[in-house]
C-alpha positions in Angstrom: 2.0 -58.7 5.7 0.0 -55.1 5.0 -2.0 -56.0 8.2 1.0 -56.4 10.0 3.2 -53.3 8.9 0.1 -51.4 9.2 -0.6 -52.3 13.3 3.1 -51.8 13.2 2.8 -48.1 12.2 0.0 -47.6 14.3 1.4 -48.7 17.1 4.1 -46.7 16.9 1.7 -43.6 16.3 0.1 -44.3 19.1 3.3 -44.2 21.3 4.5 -41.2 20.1 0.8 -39.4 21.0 0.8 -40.7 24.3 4.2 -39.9 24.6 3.9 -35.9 23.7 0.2 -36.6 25.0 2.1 -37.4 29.4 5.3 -34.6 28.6 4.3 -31.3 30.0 4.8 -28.2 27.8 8.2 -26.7 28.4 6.9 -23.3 26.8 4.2 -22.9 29.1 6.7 -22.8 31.8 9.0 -20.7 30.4 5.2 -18.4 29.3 4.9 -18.4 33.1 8.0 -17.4 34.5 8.5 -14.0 32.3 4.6 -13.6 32.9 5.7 -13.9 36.7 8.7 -12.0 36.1 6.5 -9.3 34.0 4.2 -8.8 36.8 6.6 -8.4 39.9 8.4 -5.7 37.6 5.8 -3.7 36.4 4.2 -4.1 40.5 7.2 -2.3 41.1 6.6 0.4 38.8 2.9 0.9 39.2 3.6 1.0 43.2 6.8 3.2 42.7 9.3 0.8 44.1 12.6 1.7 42.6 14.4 -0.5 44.1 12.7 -3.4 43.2 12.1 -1.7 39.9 15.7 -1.2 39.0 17.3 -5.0 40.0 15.2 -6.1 36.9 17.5 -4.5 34.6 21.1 -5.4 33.5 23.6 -2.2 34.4 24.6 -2.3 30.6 20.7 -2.2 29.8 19.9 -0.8 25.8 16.4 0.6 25.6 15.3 1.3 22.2 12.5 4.0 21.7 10.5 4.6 18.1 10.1 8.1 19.3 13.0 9.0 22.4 15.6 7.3 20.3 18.0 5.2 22.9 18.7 5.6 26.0 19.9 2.8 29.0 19.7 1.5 32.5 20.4 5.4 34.1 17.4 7.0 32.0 15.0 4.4 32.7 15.8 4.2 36.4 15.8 8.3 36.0 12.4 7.6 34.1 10.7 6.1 37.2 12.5 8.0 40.0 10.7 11.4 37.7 7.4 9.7 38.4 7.7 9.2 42.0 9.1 13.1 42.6 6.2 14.4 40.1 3.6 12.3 41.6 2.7 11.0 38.0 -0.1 8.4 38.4 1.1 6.5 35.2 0.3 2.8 35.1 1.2 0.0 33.0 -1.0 -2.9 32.1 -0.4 -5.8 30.1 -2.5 -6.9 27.5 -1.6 -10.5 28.6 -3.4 -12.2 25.5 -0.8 -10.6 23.6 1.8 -11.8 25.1 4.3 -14.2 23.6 7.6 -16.1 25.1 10.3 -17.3 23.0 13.3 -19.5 24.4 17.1 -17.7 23.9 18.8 -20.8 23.8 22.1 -20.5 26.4 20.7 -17.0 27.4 17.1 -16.6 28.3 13.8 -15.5 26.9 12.6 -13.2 24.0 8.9 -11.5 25.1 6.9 -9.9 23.1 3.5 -8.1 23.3 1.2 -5.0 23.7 0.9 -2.5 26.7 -1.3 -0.2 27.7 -0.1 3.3 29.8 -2.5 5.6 31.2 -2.2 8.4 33.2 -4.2 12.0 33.9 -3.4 14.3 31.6 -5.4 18.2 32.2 -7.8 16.3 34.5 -8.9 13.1 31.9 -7.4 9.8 32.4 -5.7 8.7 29.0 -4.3 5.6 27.6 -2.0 4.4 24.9 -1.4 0.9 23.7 1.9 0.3 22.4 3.9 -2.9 21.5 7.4 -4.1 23.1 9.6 -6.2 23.1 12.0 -7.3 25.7 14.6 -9.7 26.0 15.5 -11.3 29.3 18.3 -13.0 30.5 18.7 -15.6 33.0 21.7 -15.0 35.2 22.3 -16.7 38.5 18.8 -17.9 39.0 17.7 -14.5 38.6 15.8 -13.0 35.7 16.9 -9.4 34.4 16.2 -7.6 30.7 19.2 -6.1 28.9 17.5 -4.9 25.9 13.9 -3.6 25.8 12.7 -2.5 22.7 9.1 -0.1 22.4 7.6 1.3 19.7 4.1 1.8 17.6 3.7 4.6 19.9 
């Protein structure tokens, strides 16, 4: 009887192995989208594209700053639009290791993570790392952030 409940168990530990063994990851898609989604938006930034830059925001967009405080979707297409009339060279680069993806059930994704900015600044080229945090939601098909949040600066 042992023998048998025992190959019973094991059999059934088997199956559920191979079973989560054949399913593919549903977070490692959902990792890959935003880190597709990440990269066309911040292409758009680093190549001063404003318009594709601003359709990856929500119009009621909440940006929360450690140091400028909050501001929304006008300031941070206002942010951008400064850069390109400056001729700032400021580029963003993820630290993609750092990067994490977290379903919002019924809404979208959480992602979370480290960036580095650098720019010239009196003729040197300098760099800050700073963590973030935005939160993406999944509308039509299409992906857009309505809150970012940034700080550690």
């Amino acid at each position: 009887m042992f023998t048998c409940i025992t190959l019973m168990i094991l059999a059934g530990f088997n199956f559920s192995i191979a079973q989560a063994g054949g399913k593919e990851n549903p977070g490692i898609e959902l990792f890959n989208e935003i880190a597709k989604q990440d990269s066309l938006l911040f292409n758009a930034f680093n190549n001063r594209d404003s318009v594709v830059f601003k359709n990856y925001f929500k119009n009621d967009l909440e940006f929360y700053h450690d140091k400028g405080g909050l501001t929304g979707y006008d300031q941070t297409i206002g942010f951008l639009r400064s850069t390109i009339i400056s001729k700032n060279d400021i580029r963003r680069i993820l630290e993609r290791e750092s990067m994490e993806v977290f379903p919002v059930p019924g809404y979208g994704a959480m992602q979370i993570g480290k960036h580095s900015f650098c720019h010239t600044e009196n003729g040197r080229k300098e760099c800050g790392t700073f963590k973030f945090v935005h939160i993406w939601q999944k509308l039509n098909g299409d992906w857009k952030i309505s809150r970012v949040v940034s700080y550690d600066h």
